[in-house]
FIPAVEX-29796 format. One line per field, with one value per residue (C-alpha): residue number from 1; residue in three letters; x, y, z. Coordinates in pm, 1 decimal, padded with zeros to 6 digits. Layout:
REM FIPAVEX-29796
nr = (NUM, ...) .
rest = (ALA, ...) .
x = (X, ...) .
y = (Y, ...) .
z = (Z, ...) .
END
This chain:
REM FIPAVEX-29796
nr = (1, 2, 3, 4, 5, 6, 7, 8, 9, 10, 11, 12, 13, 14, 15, 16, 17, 18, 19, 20, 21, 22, 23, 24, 25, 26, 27, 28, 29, 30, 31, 32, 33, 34, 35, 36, 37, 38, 39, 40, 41, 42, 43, 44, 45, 46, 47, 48, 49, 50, 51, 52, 53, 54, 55, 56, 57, 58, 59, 60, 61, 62, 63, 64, 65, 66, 67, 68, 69, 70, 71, 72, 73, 74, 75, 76, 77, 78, 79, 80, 81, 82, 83, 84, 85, 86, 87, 88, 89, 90, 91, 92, 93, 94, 95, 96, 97, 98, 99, 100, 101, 102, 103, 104, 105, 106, 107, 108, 109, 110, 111, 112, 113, 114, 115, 116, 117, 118, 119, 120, 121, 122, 123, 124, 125, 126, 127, 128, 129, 130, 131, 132, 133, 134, 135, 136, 137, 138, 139, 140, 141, 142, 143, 144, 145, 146, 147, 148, 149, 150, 151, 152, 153, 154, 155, 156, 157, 158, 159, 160, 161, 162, 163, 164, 165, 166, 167, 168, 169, 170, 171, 172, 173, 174, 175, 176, 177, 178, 179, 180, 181, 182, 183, 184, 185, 186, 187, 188, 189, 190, 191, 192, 193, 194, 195, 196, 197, 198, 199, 200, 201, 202, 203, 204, 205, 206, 207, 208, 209, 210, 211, 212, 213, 214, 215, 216, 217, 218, 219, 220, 221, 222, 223, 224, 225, 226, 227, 228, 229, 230, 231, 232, 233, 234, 235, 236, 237, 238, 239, 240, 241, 242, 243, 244, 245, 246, 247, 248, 249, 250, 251, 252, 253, 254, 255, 256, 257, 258, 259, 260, 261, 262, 263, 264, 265, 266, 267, 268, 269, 270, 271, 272, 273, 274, 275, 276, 277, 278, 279, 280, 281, 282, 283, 284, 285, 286, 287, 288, 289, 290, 291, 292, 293, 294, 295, 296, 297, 298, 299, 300, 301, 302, 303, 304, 305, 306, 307, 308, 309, 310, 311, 312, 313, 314, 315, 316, 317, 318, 319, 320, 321, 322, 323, 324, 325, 326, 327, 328, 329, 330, 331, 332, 333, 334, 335, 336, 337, 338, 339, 340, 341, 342, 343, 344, 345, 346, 347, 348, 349, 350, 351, 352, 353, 354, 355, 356, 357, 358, 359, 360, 361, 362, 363, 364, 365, 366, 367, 368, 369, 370, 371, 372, 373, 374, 375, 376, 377, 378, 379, 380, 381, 382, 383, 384, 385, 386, 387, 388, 389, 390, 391, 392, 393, 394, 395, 396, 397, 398, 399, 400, 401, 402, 403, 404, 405, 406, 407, 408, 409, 410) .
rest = (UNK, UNK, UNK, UNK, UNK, UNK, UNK, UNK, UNK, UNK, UNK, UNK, UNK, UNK, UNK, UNK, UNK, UNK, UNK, UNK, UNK, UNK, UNK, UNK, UNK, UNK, UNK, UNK, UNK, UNK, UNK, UNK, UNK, UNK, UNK, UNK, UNK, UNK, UNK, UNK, UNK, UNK, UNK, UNK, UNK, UNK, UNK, UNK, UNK, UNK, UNK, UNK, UNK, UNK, UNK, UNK, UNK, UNK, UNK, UNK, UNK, UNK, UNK, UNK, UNK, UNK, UNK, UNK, UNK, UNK, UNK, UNK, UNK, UNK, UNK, UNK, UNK, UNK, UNK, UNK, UNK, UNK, UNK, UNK, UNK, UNK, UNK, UNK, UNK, UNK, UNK, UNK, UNK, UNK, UNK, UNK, UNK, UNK, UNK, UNK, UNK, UNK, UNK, UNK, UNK, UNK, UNK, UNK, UNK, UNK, UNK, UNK, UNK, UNK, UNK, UNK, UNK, UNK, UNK, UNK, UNK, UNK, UNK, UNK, UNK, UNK, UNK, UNK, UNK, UNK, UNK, UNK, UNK, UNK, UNK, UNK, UNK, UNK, UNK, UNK, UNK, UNK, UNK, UNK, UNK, UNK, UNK, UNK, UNK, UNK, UNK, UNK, UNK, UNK, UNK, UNK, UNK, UNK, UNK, UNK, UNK, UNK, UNK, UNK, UNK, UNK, UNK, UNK, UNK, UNK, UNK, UNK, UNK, UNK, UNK, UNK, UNK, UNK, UNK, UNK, UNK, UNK, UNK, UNK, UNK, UNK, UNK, UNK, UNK, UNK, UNK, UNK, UNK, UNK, UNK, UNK, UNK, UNK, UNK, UNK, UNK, UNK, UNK, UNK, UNK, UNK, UNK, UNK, UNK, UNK, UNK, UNK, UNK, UNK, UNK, UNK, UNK, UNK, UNK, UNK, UNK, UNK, UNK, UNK, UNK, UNK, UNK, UNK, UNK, UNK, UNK, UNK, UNK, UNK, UNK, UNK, UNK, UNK, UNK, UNK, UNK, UNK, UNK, UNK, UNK, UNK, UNK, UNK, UNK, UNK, UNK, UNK, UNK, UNK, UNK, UNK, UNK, UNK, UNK, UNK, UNK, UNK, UNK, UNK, UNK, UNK, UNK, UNK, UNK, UNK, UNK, UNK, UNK, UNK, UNK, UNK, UNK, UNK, UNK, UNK, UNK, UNK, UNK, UNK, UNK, UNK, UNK, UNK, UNK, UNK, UNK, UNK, UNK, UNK, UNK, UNK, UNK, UNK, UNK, UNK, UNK, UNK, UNK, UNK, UNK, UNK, UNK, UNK, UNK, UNK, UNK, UNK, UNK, UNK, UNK, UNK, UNK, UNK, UNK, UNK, UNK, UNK, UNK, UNK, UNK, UNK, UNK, UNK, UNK, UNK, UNK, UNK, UNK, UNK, UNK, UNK, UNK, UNK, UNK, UNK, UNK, UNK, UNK, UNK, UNK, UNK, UNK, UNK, UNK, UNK, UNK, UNK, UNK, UNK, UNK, UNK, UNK, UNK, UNK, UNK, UNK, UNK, UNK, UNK, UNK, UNK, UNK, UNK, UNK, UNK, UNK, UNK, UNK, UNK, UNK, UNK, UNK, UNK, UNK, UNK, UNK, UNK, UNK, UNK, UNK, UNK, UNK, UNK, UNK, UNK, UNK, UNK, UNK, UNK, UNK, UNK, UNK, UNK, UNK, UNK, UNK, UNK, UNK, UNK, UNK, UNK, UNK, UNK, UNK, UNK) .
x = (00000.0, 00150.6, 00173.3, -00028.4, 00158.6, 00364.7, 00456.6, 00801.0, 00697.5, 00668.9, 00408.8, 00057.8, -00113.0, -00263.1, -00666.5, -00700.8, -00923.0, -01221.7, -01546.1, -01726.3, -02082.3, -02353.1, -02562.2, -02846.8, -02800.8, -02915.4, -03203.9, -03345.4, -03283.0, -03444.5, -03749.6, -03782.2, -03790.9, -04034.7, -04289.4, -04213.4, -04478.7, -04779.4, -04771.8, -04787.5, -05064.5, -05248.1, -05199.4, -05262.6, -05620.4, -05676.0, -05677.2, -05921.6, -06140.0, -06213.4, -06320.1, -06384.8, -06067.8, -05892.7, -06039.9, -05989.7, -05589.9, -05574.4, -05709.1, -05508.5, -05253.7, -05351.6, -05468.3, -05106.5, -04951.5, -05137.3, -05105.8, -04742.5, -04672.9, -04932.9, -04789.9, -04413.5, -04517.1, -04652.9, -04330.9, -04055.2, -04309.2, -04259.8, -03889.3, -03913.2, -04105.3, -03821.5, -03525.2, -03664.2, -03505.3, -03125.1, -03165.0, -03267.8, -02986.9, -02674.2, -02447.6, -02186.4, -02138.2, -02396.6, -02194.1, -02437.3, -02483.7, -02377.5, -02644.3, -02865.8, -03084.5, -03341.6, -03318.8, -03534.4, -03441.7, -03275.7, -02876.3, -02718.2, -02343.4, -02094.1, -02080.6, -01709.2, -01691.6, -01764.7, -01402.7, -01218.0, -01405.8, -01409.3, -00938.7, -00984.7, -00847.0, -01113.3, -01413.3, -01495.7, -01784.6, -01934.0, -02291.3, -02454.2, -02805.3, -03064.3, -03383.9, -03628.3, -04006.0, -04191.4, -04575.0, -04826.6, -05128.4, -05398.6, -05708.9, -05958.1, -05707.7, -05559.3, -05194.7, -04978.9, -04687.4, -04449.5, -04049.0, -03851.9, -03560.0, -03302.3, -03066.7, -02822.5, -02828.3, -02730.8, -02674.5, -02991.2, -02839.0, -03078.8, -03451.8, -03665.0, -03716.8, -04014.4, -04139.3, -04532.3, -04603.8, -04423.7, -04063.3, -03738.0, -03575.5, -03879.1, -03691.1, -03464.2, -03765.4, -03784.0, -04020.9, -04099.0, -04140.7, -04222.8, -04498.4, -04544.2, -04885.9, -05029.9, -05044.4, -05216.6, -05583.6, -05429.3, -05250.6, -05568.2, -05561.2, -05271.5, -05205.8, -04966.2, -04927.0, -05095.6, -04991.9, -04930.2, -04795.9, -04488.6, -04333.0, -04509.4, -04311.0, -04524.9, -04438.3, -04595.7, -04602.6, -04401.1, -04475.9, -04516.1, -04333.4, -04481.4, -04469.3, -04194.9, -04428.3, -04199.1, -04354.2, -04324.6, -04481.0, -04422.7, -04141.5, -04134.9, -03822.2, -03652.2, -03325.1, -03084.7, -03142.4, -03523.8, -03494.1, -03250.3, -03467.8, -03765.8, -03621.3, -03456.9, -03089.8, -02787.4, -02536.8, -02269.2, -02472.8, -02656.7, -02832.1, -02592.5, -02322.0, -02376.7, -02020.8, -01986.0, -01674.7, -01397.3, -01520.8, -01178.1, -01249.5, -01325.5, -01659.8, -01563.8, -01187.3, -01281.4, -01554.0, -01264.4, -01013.8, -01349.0, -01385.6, -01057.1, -01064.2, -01418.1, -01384.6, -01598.0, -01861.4, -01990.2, -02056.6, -01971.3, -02150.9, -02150.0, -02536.4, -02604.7, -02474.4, -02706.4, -02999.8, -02964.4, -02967.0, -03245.4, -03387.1, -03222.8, -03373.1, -03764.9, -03697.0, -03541.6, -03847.3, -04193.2, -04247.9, -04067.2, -04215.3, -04591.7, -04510.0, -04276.3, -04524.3, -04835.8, -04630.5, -04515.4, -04903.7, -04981.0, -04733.9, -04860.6, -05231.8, -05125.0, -04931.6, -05214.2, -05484.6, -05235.9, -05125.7, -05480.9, -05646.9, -05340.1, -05339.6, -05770.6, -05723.8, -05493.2, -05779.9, -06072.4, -05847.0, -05656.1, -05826.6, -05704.0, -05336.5, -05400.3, -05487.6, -05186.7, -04962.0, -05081.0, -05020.8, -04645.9, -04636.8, -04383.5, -04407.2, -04137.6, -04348.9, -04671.6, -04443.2, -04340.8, -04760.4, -04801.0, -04518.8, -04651.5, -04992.7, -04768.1, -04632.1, -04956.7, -05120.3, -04811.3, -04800.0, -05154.9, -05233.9, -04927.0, -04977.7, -05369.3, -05218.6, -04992.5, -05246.2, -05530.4, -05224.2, -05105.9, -05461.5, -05468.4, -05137.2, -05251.4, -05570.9, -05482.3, -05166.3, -05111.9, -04826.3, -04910.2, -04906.0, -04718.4, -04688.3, -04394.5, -04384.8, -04030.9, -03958.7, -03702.2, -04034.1, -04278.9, -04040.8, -03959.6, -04308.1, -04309.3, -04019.0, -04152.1, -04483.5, -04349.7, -04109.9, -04457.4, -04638.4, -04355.5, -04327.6, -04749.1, -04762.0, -04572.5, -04828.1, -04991.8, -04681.2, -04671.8, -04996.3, -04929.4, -04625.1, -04829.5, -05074.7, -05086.1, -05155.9, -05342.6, -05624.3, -05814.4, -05878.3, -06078.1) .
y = (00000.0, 00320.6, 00625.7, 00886.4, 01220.6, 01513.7, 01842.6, 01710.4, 01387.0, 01579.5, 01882.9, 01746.4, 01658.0, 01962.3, 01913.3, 02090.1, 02419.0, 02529.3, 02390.4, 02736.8, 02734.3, 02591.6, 02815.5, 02775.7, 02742.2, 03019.6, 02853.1, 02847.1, 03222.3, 03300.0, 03077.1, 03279.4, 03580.8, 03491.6, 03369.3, 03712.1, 03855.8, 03668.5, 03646.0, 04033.9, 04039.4, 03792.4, 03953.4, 04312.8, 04116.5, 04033.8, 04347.0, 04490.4, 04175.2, 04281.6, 04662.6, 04711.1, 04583.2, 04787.8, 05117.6, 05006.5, 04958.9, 05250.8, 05497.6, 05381.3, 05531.6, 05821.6, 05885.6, 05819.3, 06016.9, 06334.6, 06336.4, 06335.2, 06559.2, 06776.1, 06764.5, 06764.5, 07096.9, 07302.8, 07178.3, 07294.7, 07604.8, 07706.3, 07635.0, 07873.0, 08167.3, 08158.1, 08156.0, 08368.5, 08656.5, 08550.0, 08351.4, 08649.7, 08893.6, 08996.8, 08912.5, 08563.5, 08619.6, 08732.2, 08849.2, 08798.0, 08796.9, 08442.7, 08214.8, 08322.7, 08084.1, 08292.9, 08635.6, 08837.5, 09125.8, 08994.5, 09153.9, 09390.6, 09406.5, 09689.8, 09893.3, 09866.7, 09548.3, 09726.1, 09891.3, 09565.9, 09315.1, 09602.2, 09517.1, 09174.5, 09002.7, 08911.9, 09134.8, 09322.0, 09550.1, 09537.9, 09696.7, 09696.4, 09587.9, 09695.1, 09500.2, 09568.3, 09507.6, 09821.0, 09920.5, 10034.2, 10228.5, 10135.7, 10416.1, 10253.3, 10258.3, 09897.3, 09793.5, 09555.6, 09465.4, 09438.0, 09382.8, 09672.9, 09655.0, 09925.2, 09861.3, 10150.1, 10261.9, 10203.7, 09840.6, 09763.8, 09441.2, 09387.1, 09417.4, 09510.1, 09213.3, 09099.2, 09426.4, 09408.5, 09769.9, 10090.8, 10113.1, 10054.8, 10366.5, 10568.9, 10422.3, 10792.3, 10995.1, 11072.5, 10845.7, 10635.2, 10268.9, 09969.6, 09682.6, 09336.7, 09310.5, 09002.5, 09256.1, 09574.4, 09463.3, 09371.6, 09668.1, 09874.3, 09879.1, 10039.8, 10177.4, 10352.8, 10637.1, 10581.5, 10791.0, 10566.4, 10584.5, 10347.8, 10356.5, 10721.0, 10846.8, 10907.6, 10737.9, 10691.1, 10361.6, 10403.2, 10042.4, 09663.7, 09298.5, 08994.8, 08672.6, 08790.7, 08684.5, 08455.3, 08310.2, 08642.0, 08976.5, 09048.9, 09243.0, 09610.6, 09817.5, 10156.8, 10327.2, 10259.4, 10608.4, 10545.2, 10286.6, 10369.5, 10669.8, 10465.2, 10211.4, 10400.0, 10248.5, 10422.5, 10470.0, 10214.0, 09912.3, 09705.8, 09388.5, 09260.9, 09275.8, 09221.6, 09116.8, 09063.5, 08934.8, 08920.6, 08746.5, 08493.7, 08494.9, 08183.1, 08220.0, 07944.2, 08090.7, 08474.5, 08308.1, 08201.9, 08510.8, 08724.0, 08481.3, 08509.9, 08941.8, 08987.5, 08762.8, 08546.1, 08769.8, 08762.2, 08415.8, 08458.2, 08230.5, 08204.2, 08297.2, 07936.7, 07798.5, 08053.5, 07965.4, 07587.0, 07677.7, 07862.7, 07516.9, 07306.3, 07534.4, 07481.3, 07119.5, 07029.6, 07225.3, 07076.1, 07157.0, 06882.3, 06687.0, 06727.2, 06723.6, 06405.0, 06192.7, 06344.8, 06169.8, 05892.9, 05835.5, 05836.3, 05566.9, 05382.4, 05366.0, 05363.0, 05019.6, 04879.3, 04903.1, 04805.0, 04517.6, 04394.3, 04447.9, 04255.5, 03945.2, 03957.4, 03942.3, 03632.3, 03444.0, 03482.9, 03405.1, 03108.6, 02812.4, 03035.1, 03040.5, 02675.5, 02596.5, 02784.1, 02585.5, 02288.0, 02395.4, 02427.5, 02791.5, 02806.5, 03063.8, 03299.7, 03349.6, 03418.9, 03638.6, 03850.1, 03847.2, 03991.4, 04251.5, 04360.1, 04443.4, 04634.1, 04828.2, 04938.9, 05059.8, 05259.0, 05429.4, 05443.9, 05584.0, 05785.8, 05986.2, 06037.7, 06165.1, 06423.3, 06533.9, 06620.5, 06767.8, 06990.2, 07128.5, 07158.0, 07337.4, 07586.6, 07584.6, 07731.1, 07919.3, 08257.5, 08482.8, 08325.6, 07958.5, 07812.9, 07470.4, 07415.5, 07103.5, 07068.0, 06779.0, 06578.7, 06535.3, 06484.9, 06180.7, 06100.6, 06032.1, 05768.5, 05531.1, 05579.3, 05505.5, 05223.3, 05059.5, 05077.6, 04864.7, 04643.0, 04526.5, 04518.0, 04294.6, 04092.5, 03936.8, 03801.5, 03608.2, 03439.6, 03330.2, 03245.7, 03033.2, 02822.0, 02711.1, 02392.5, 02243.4, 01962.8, 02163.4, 02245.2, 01844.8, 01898.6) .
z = (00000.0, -00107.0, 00144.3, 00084.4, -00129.4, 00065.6, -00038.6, -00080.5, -00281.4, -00615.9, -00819.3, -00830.6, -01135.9, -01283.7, -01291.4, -01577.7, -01664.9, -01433.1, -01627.7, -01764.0, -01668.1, -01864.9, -02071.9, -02254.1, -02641.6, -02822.0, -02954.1, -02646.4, -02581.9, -02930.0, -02785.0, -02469.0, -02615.2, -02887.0, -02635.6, -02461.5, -02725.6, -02725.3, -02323.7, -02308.1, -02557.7, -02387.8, -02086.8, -02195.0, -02382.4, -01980.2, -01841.6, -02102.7, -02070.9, -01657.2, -01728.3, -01375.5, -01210.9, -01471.4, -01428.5, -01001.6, -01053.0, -01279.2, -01066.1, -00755.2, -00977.5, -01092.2, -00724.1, -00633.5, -00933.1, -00890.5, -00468.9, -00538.0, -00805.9, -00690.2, -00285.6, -00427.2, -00700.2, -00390.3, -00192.8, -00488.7, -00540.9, -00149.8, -00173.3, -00498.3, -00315.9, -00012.4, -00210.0, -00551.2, -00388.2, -00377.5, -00686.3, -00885.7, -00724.5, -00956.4, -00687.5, -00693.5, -00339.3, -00003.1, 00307.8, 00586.1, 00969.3, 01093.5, 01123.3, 00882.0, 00709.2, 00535.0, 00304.0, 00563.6, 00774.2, 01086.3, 01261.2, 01135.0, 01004.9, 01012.5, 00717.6, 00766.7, 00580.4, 00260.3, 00200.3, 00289.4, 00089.6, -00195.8, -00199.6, -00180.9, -00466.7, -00763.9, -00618.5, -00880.8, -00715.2, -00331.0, -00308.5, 00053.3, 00093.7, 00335.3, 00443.7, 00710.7, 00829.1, 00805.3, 00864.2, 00582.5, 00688.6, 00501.6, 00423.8, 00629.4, 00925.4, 00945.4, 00935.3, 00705.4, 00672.3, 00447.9, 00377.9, 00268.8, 00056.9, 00036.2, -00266.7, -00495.9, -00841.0, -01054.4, -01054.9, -00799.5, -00698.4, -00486.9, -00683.9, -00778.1, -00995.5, -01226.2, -01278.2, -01412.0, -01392.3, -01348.6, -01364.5, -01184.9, -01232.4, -01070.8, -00729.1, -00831.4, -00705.4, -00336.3, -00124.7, -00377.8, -00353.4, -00559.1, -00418.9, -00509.1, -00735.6, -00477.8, -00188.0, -00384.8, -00174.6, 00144.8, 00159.1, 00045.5, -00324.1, -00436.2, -00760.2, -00971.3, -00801.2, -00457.7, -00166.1, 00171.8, 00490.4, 00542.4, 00889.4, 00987.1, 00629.6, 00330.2, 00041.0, -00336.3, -00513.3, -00817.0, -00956.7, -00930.9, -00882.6, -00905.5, -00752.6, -00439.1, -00137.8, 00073.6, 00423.6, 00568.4, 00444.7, 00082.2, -00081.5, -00112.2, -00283.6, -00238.1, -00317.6, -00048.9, 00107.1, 00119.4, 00280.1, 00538.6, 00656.8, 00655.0, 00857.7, 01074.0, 01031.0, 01098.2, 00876.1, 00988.9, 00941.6, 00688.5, 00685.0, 00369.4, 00137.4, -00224.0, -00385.8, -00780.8, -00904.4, -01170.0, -01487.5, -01461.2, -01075.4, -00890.1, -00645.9, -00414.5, -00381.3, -00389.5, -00072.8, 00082.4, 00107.1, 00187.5, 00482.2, 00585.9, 00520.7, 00731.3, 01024.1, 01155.4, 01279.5, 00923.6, 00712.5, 00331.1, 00099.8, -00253.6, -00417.1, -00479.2, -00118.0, 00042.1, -00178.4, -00104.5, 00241.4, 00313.5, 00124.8, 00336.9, 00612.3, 00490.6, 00436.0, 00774.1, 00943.0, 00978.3, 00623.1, 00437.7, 00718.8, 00618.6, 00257.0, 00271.3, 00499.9, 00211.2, -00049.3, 00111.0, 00156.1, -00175.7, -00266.9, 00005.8, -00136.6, -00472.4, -00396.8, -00209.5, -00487.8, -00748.7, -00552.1, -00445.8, -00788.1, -00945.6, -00683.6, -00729.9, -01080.6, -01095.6, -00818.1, -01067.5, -01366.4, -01140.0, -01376.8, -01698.2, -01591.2, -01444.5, -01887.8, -01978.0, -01695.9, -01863.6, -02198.0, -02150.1, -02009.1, -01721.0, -01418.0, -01587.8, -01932.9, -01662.6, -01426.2, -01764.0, -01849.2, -01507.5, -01596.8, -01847.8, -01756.6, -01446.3, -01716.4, -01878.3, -01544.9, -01500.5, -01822.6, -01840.3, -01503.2, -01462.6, -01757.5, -01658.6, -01289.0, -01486.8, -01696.5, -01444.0, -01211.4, -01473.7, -01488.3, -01119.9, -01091.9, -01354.8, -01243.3, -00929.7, -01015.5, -00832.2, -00654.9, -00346.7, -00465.1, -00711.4, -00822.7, -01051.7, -01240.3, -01348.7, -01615.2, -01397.7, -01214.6, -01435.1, -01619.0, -01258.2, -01221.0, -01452.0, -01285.7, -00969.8, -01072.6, -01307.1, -00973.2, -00782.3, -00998.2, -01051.2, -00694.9, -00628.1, -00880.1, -00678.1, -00469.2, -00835.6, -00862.3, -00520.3, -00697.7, -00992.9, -00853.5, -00671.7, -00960.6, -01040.9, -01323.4, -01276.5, -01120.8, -01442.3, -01418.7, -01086.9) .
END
């Protein structure tokens, strides 16, 4: 009997390649796909054939599809009306008090920052920027109020912006000011031209935005010395600084040395950080609470109806897919039927959603709500909507799986 081999007794016999793994000849691939076909025709042919569980999964989607666009629209529209204001500023960089998370009056900063950001390398202009809540008197006695602006010509940095009537450059004339068109009855029908008291100063409206009505009181806009004697500011401070810079400049490095130049008892931010956080802001409060739990509903019921109709469809059709099992058919040709008519319900009902929410969104369109329907969510809408069909339509195949054959003999 020999003794068994060591390491030293000599190389092992080499076992030869690794076996590749077995794959099915294309014949059979061609096969597959060819009965791909006629089992989503047949299974399209079953969803028409049952009007009333179609026209049940259908409209769990487009209930699903038009509470989300419509609850996500009014959500991006909020976010809009909140951070309109910086997007629509000329300035690449916002020097403001630390902490701030919203374009609304709040501290003050020293006017003194002005001259040193204006020598820092790659500014190209520095334009302060006032902002304030002041006090309208209305005729029949009341009080509003509203958000004043201060900003300098000639550039006006700072607004006004979508003019609809009257003109920017009527700012020039002393104690004028410029409304937004949404508060013209709450602040006792103004026109072109009215005479108001603002703050105990009187002032004439000179002409009108649209569409600038954050959370808080509306926009109003005045020249920089307007506004200052309106609000009642000294001279040495400002709520921000307004910084444009060299065409070759960097933003993020031209942030940087005005960081380093002001201090910290100022934050710099470039225009777009400070717009994405006053978002971040809205969506961290209860806000993108309500609106994400709204949505998260909708999928919710959406997935249920979809699901049930789906799994109730396969029950009263179970002797149908019981003939097909017989026939040859094998669970993967009925789990692509069942895909299939997922597919349909999605594109069906998501497009009906986004049609009816498109006429609700205009439908209700306005300075004070706006429901913006971007296309990344609108086509969104339709893999979301397709990925929520796709999985309810997974309790039909738990069903289907467990047909048997032989029960069509019963």
């Amino acid at each position: 009997m020999s003794a068994p081999l060591s390491p030293e007794s000599g190389p092992v016999a080499d076992a030869g390649p690794p076996t590749p793994p077995v794959r099915p000849p294309p014949s059979a691939v061609r096969a597959r796909r060819s009965r791909l076909g006629p089992m989503a025709r047949l299974g399209v042919a079953m969803m028409f054939h049952d009007r009333a569980k179609l026209a049940g999964s259908l409209l769990g989607v487009v209930f699903a599809t038009v509470l989300m666009v419509q609850q996500l629209g009014t959500f991006l529209g909020l976010l809009y009306k909140n951070t309109q204001f910086v997007d629509n500023t000329v300035a690449d960089i916002w020097v403001v008090p630390p902490a701030t998370e919203q374009a609304l009056p709040g501290s003050l900063i020293s006017q003194a920052d002005l001259p040193r950001a204006m020598v820092v390398p790659g500014v190209a202009w520095a334009e302060p920027l006032l902002m304030g809540g002041a006090t309208l008197l209305r005729p029949d006695g009341g009080r509003e109020a509203v958000t004043l602006v201060g900003a300098h010509f000639p550039r006006m940095a700072g607004g006004p912006f979508h003019m609809v009537a009257g003109d920017r450059d009527n700012l020039r004339q002393p104690d004028t000011i410029i409304f937004d068109d949404a508060s013209r009855k709450d602040l006792g029908g103004l026109n072109l031209g009215s005479v108001r008291e603002l703050s105990g100063r009187r002032i004439v409206v000179g002409g009108f935005t649209w569409g600038l009505v954050p959370f808080g009181p509306g926009y109003a806009f005045a020249d920089y010395e307007t506004a200052r004697g309106t609000l009642r500011v000294s001279e040495d401070q400002t709520s921000f600084l307004l910084i444009g810079v060299e065409p070759d400049a960097d933003p993020d490095a031209v942030q940087d040395r005005l960081q380093a130049a002001l201090g910290s008892n100022v934050e710099v931010l470039t225009k777009s950080a400070f717009s994405s956080k006053i978002g971040s802001a809205l969506i961290r409060a209860q806000l993108g609470i309500t609106f994400g739990t709204s949505t998260a509903f909708a999928l919710i019921v959406g997935f249920v109806i979809v699901g049930l109709s789906m799994f109730s469809a396969v029950v009263d059709n179970v002797r149908e897919f019981g003939v097909l099992k017989a026939m040859g058919v094998r669970n993967v040709d009925l789990i692509g039927l069942l895909f299939a008519q997922a597919l349909l319900y999605a594109f069906l009902g998501t497009t009906i959603g986004l049609f009816l929410a498109n006429g609700m969104a205009n439908g209700i369109r306005s300075a004070n709500l706006v429901v913006m329907l971007p296309s990344w969510l609108i086509f969104g809408s339709y893999g979301v909507m397709t990925a929520l069909c796709l999985m309810a339509s997974g309790l039909a195949v738990l069903r289907v799986r467990n047909i048997e054959p032989g029960m069509v003999f019963k």
